[in-house]
FINU-73332 format. One record per residue (C-alpha): residue number from 0; x, y, z. Coordinates in Angstrom, 3 decimals, always signed. Example, Ala and Ser with C-alpha at 12.3 -4.5 7.8 and 13.67 -1.06 7.14 Angstrom:
residues 2
drennu,u,v,w
0,+12.300,-4.500,+7.800
1,+13.670,-1.060,+7.140
end
This chain:
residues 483
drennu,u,v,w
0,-19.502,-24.775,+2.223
1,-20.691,-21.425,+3.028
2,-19.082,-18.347,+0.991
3,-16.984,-15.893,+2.647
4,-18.330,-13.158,+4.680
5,-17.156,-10.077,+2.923
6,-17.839,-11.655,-0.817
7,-21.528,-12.055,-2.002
8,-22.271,-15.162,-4.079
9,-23.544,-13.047,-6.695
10,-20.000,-11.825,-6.515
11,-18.058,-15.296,-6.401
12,-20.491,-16.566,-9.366
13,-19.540,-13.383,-11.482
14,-15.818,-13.798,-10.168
15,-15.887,-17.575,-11.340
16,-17.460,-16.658,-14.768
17,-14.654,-14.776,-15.504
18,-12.113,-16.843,-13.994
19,-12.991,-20.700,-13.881
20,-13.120,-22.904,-11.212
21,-9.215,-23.031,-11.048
22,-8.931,-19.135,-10.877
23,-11.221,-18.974,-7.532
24,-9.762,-19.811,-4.125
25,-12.436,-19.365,-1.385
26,-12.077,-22.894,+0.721
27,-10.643,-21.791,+4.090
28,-7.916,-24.300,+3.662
29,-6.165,-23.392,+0.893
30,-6.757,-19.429,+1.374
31,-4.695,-20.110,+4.924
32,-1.667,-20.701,+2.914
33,-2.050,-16.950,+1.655
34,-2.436,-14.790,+5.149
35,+0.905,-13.638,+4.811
36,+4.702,-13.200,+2.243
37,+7.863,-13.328,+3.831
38,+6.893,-11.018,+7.043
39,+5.414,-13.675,+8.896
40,+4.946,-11.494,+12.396
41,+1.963,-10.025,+10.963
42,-0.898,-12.590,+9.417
43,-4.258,-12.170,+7.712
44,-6.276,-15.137,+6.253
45,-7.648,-13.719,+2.664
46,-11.562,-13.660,+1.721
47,-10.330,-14.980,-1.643
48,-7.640,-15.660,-4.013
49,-8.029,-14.629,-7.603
50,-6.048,-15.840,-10.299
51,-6.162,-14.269,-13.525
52,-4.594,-15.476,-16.590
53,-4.276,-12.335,-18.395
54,-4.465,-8.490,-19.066
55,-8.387,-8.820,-19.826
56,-9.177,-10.836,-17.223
57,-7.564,-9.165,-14.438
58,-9.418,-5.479,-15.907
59,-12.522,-8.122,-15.878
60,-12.035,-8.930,-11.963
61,-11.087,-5.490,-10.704
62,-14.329,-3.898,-12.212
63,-16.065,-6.424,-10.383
64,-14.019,-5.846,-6.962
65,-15.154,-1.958,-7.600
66,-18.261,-1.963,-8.298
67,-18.641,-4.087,-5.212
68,-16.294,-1.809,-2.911
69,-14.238,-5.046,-2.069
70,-10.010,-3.957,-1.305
71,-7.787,-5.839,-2.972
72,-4.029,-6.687,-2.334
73,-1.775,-7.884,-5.285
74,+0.466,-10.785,-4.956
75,+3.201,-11.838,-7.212
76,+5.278,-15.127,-5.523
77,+4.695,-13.954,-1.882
78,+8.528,-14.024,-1.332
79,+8.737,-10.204,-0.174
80,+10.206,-9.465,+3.294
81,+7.837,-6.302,+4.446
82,+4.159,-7.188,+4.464
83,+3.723,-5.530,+0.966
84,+1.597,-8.619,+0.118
85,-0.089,-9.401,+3.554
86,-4.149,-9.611,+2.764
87,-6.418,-6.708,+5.104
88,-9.685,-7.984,+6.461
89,-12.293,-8.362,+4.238
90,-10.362,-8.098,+1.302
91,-9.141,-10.459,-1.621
92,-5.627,-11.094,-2.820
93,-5.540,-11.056,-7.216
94,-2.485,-13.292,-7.933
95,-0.415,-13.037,-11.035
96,+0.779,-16.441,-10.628
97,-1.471,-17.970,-13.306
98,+0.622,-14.909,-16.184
99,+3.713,-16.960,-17.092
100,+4.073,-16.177,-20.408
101,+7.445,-14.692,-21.891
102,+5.439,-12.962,-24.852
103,+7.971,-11.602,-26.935
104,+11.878,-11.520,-26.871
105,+13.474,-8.744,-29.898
106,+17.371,-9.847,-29.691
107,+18.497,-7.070,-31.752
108,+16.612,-3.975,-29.431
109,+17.683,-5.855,-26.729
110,+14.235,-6.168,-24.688
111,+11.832,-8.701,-23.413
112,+7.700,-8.479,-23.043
113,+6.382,-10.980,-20.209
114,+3.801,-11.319,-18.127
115,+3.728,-10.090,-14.771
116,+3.661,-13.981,-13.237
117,+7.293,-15.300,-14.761
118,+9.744,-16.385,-12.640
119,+12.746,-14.228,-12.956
120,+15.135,-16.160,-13.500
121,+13.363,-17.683,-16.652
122,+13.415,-14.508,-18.683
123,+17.507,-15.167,-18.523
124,+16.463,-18.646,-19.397
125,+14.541,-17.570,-22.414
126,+16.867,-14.687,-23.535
127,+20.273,-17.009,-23.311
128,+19.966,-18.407,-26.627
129,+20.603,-14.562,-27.946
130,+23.363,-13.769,-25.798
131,+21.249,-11.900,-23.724
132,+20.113,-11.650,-19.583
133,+17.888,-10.113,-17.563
134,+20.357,-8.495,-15.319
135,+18.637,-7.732,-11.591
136,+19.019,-10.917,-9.826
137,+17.508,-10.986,-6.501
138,+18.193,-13.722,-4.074
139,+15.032,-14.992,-4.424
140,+15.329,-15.101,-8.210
141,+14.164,-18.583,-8.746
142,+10.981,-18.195,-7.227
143,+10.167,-14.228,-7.185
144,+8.277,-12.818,-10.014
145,+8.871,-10.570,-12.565
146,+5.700,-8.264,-11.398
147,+6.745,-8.207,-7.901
148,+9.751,-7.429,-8.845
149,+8.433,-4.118,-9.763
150,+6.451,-3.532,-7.407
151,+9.324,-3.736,-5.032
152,+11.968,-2.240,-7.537
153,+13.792,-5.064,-5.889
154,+17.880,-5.372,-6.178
155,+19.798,-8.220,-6.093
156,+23.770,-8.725,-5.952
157,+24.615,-7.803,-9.551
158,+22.765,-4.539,-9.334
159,+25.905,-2.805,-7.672
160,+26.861,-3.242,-11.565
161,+23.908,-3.387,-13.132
162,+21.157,-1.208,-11.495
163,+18.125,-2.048,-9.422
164,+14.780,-2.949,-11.604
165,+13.834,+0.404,-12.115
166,+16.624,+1.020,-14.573
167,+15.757,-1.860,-16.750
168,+11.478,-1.522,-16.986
169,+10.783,-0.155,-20.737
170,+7.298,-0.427,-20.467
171,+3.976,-1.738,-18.646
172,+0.217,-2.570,-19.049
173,-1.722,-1.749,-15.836
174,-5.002,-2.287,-14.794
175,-5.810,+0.249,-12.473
176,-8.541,+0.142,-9.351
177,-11.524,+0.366,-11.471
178,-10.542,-1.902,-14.299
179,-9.152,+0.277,-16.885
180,-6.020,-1.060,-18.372
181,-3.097,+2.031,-19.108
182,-0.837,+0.806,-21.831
183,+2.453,+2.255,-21.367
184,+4.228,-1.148,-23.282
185,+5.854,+0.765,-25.892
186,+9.404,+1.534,-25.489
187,+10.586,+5.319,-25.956
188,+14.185,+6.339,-26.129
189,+13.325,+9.337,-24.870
190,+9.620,+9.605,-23.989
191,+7.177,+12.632,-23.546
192,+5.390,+13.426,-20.581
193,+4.743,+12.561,-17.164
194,+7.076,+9.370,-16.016
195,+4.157,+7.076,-15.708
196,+6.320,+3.689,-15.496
197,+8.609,+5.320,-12.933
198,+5.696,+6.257,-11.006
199,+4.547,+3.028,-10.812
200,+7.721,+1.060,-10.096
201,+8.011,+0.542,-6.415
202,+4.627,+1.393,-6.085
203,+3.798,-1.684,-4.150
204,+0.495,-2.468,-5.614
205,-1.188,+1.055,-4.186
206,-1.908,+2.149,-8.018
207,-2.821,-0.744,-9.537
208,-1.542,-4.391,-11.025
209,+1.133,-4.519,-13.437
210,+0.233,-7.639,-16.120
211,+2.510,-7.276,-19.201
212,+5.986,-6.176,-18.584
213,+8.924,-4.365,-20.866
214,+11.787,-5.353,-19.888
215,+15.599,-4.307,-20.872
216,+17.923,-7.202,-21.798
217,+21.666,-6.982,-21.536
218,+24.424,-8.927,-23.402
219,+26.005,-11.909,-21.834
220,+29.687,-10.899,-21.182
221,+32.921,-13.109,-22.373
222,+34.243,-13.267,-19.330
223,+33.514,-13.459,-16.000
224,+35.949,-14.005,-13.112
225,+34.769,-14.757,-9.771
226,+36.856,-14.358,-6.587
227,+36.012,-15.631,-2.543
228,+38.261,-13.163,-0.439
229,+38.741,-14.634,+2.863
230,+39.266,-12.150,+5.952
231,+39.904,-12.361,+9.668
232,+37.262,-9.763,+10.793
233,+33.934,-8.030,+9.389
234,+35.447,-4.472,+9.336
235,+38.550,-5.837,+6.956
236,+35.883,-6.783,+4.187
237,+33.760,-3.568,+4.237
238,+37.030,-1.377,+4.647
239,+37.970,-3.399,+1.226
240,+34.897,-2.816,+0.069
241,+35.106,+0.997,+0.561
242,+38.407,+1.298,-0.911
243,+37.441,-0.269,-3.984
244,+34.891,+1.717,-4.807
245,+37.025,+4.734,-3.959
246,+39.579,+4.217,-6.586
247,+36.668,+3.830,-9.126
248,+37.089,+0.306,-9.656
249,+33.445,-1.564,-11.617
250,+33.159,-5.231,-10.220
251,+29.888,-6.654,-10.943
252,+29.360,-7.836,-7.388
253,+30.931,-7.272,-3.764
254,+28.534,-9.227,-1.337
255,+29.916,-9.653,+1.923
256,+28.855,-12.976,+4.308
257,+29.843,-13.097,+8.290
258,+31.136,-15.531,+10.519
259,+27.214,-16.472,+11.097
260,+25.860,-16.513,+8.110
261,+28.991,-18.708,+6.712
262,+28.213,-21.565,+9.219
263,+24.440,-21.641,+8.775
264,+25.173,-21.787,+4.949
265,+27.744,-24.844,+5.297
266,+25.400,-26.998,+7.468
267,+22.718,-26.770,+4.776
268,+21.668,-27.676,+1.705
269,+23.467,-24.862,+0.167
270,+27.008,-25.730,+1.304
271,+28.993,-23.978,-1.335
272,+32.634,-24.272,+0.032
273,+32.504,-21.106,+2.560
274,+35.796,-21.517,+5.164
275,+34.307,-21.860,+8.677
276,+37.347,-20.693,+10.034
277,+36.950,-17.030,+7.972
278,+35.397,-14.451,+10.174
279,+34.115,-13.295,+6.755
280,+33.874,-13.558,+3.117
281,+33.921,-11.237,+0.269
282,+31.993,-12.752,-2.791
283,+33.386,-10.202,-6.041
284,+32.357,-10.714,-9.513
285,+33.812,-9.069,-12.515
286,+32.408,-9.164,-15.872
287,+33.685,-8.034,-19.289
288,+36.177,-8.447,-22.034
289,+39.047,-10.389,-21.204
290,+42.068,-7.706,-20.584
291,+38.620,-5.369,-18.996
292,+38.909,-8.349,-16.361
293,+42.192,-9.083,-16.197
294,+42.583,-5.291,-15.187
295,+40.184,-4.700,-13.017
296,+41.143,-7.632,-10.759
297,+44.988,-6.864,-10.893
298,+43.783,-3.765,-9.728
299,+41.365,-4.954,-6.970
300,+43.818,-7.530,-5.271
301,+46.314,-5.134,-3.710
302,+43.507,-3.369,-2.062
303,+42.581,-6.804,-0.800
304,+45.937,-7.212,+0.413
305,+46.307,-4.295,+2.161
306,+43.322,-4.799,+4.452
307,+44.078,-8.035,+5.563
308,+43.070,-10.507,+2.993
309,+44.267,-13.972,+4.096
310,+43.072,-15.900,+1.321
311,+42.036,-15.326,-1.980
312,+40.288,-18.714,-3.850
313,+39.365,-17.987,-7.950
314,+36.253,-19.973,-8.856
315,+37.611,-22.632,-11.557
316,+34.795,-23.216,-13.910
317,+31.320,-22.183,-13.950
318,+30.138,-25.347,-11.954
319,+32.058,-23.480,-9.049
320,+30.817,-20.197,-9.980
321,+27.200,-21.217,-9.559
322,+27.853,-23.573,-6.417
323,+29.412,-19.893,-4.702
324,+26.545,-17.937,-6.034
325,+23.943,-20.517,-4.600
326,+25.582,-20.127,-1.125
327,+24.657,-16.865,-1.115
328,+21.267,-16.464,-1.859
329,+20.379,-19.584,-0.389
330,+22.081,-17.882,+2.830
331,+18.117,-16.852,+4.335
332,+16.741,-19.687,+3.871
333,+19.901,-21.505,+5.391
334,+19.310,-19.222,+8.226
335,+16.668,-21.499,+9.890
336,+19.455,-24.132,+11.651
337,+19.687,-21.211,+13.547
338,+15.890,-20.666,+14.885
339,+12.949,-21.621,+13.648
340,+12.358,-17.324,+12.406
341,+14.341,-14.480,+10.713
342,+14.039,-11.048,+10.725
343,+15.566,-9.527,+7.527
344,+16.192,-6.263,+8.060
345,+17.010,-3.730,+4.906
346,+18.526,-0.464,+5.519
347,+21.258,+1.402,+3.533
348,+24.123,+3.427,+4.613
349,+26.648,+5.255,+2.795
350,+29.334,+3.176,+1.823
351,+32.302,+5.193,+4.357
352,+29.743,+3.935,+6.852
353,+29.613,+0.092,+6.564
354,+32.177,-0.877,+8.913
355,+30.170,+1.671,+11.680
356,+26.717,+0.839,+11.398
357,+27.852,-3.192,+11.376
358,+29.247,-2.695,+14.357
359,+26.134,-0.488,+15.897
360,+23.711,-3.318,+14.978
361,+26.025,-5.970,+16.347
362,+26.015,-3.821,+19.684
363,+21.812,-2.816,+19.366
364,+21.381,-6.924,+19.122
365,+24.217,-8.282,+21.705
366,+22.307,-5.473,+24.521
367,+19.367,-7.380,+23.875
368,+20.099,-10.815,+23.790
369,+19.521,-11.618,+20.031
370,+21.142,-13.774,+17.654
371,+22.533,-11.612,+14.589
372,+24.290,-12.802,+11.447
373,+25.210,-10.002,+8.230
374,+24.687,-10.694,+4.689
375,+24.318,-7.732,+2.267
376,+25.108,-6.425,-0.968
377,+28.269,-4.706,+0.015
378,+29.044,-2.591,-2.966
379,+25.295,-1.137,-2.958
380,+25.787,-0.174,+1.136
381,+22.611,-2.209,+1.090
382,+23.052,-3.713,+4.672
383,+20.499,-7.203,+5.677
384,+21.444,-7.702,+9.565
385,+19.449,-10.518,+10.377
386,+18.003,-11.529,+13.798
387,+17.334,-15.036,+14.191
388,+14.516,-15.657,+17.142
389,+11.224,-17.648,+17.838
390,+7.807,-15.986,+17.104
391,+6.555,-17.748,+19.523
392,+8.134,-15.670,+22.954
393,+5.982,-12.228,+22.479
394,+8.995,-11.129,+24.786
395,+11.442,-11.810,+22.201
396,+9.510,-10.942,+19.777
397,+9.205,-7.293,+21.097
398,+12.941,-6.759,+20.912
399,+14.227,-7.670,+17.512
400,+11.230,-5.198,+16.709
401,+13.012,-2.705,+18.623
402,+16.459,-3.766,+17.461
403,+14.672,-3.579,+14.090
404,+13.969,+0.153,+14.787
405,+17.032,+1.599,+15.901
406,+19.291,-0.152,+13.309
407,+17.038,+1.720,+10.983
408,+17.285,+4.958,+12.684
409,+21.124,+4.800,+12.967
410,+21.236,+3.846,+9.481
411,+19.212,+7.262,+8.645
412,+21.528,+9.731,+10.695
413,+24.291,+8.642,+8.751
414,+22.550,+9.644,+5.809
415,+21.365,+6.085,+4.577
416,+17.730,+4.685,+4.110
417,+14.713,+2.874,+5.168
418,+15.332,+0.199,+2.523
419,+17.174,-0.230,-0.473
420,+15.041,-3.309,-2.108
421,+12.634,-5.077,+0.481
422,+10.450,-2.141,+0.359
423,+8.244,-0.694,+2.839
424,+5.475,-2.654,+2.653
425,+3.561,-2.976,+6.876
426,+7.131,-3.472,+8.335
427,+8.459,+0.268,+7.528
428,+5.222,+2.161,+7.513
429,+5.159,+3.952,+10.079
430,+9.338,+4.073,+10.173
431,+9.026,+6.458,+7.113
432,+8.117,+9.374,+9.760
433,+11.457,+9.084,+10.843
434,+12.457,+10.004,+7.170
435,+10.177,+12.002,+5.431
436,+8.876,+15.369,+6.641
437,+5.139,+16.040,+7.000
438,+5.120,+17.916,+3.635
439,+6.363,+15.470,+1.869
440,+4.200,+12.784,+3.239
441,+1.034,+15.004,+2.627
442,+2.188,+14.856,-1.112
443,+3.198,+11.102,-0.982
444,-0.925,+10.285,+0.551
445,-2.001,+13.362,-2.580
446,-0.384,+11.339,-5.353
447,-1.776,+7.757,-3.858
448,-5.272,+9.512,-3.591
449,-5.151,+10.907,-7.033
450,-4.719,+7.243,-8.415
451,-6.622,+5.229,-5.569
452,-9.044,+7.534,-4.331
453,-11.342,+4.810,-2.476
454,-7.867,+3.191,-0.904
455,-8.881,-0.178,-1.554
456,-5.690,-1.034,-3.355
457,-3.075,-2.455,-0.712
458,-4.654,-0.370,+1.733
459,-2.456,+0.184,+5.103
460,+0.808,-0.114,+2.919
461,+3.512,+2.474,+2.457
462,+2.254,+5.298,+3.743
463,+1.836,+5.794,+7.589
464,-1.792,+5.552,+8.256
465,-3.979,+8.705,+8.552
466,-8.007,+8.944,+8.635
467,-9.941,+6.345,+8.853
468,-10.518,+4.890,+5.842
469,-6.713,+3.487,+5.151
470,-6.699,+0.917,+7.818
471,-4.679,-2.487,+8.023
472,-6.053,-5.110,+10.002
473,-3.346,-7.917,+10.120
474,-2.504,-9.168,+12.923
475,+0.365,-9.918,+14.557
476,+0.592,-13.828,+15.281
477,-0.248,-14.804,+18.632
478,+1.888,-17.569,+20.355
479,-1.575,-19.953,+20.772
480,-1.094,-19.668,+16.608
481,+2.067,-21.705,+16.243
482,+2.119,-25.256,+15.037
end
């Protein structure tokens, strides 16, 4: 088998010395199963997959990848929803699935040291026996990794409580483009200096590859009470929503599920007990000692009341708890009994908003024929409306792009955001004009230069392209492509 075009076999040999046979992918077969994360529009088959198992290895491999001018793309589980790990032409992807090592848990500081490549939900798995968590819990939390977690400062329901990852990184060993490793590992309680770590978090891969992570920990609470709110329309749950968080109430959780999204979810694997006859769901957590609880949700029920709650069901064990909790991030993946694709959009909008800019998207999609279902974390105003379509009509295709588009530009003249956790990644790119001013663009592309000045790392990410030499050559999938 020849090797691949853009990688010399002096290169491969050099890469496999360092690696080993099982740290190598370069047979077209198995590299197909890498062209693309959770953005499947837009697909590009890797030159090669690299799999380190460490720190030194990984500094090992991207020496090699500079001194040969080769652009890399990191990967962590491939479950992001914006491209951020889609490979460019003539470039490799270095995995960190191969780092799955929790290295060091210190119960009494209250932190964690792990590899980049552990599953997220096994650092809660590891800390449990000490009373302790890892706290942001993306939906994807039993696959997604730790490092791509980072890389995304991804969310997750119980960071309306809790804070998104940024809050909880303490430290991090990088390897940058040319191979040197930046150890930042030690945590400070009030460190000196440029904020290195918050530089890098969210970064997307553009400054280098996270491989040891420094992670906060937080204490297990007593209690935890966990409530399904039924309610006969959309705008009654976000206008609950909004009045909770107005009287300066602190639930753990308020994720909101539609009329859509709760029928996909109880015809699948994930059935969790969701009434089909609700037009939607509230799914509120609240955590803490037991009269903290008992408070806080004698508080929170007359506001459900008042905006139309018709049922209110309290989870009776934990069994219950979980089987609610699985509904809900399970709800994407449920999402194909709908069509065989999803588009998972991520905006934000201020929280007085919610009710406004559900009913704009629901509008946005109906005008153009698309199938739309709502699932977000409520409490964050982190809206997800998702179109459901088939990749396959370009037609279609073309307008739950646009759809895509103007939900995010309504989202931003209320004062919300381009994303709140999926990142920016190819799908957003060029969307961040309709944020950002020039100026602060020109200092965004200045700091990515400063730390990648070749733009070989994740090149065509982020930043709307300029120049020449930061180009992205996915492309998008062509009908003749399907299976």
């Amino acid at each position: 088998m020849s090797p691949p075009r853009a990688l010399s076999p002096a290169l491969l040999r050099d890469l496999r010395r360092v690696l080993g046979a099982a740290g190598v992918v370069d047979e077209p077969t198995r590299r197909f199963a890498y062209d693309c994360d959770g953005l499947t529009l837009e697909r590009q088959v890797p030159e090669a997959v690299l799999l380190p198992r460490d720190t030194a290895q990984t500094a090992a491999v991207m020496g090699l990848l500079a001194r040969a001018g080769v652009p890399l793309v990191p990967r962590g589980a491939g479950t992001g929803l914006s491209g951020g790990a889609t490979p460019v032409k003539g470039g490799v992807l270095v995995g960190t699935s191969r780092m799955r090592d929790v290295l060091e848990i210190q119960p009494r500081d209250r932190y964690a040291r792990v590899q980049a490549g552990v599953i997220n939900i096994d650092l809660s798995r590891a800390a449990a026996p000490h009373g302790l968590f890892y706290a942001p819990d993306p939906s994807s939390q039993m696959a997604c990794t730790l490092g791509g977690n980072v890389a995304e400062n991804s969310g997750g329901p119980h960071c309306f409580r809790y804070g998104a990852t940024t809050r909880h990184v303490l430290g991090l060993v990088v390897v940058d483009g040319e191979g040197e490793v930046l150890d930042l590992s030690s945590p400070e309680v009030d460190p000196q200096g440029d904020d290195l770590i918050g530089l890098f978090v969210g970064c997307e891969g553009s400054f280098g590859i996270a491989t040891e992570i420094t992670l906060r920990l937080t204490p297990l609470q007593p209690v935890t009470e966990t409530l399904l709110v039924l309610f006969a329309s959309l705008d009654d749950a976000t206008r609950s929503v909004t009045e909770i968080i107005a009287e300066r109430l602190e639930p753990t959780a308020m994720e909101i599920l539609d009329k859509l999204t709760i029928e996909a979810v109880e015809a699948s694997v994930y059935a969790a007990g969701y009434p089909k006859s609700a037009e939607a769901v509230l799914l509120l957590e609240v955590e803490g000692g037991e009269l903290e609880v008992e408070d806080i949700v004698g508080a929170i029920v007359p506001i459900l009341e008042r905006h139309g709650c018709i049922e209110l069901r309290r989870a009776r064990d934990a069994d219950e708890r979980a089987r609610l909790w699985a509904g809900r991030k399970g709800a994407f993946g449920a999402m194909g009994r709908i069509a065989p694709d999803l588009y998972v959009a991520d905006v934000v909008a201020p929280r007085t908003r919610l009710s406004e800019i559900v009913r704009l998207a629901t509008e946005i999609c109906a005008e153009r024929g698309l199938k739309l279902s709502n699932v977000f974390h409520a409490g964050d105003g982190n809206l997800h409306p998702n179109i459901s379509y088939d990749r396959r009509d370009p037609e279609e295709v073309a307008r739950v792009l646009e759809a895509g588009r103007l939900i995010m530009q309504a989202c931003i003249d209320v004062g919300g955001s381009l994303t709140g956790e999926h990142g920016v990644g190819l799908e957003k790119r060029e969307a961040m004009n309709m944020l950002f001013a020039p100026p602060d663009l020109e200092v965004m592309h200045r700091v990515r230069h400063a730390l990648d000045p070749d733009a070989r790392l994740n090149p065509g990410k982020m930043l709307p392209v300029r120049g020449c030499r930061e180009t992205h050559s996915a492309r998008p999938v062509a009908p003749r492509e399907q299976g």
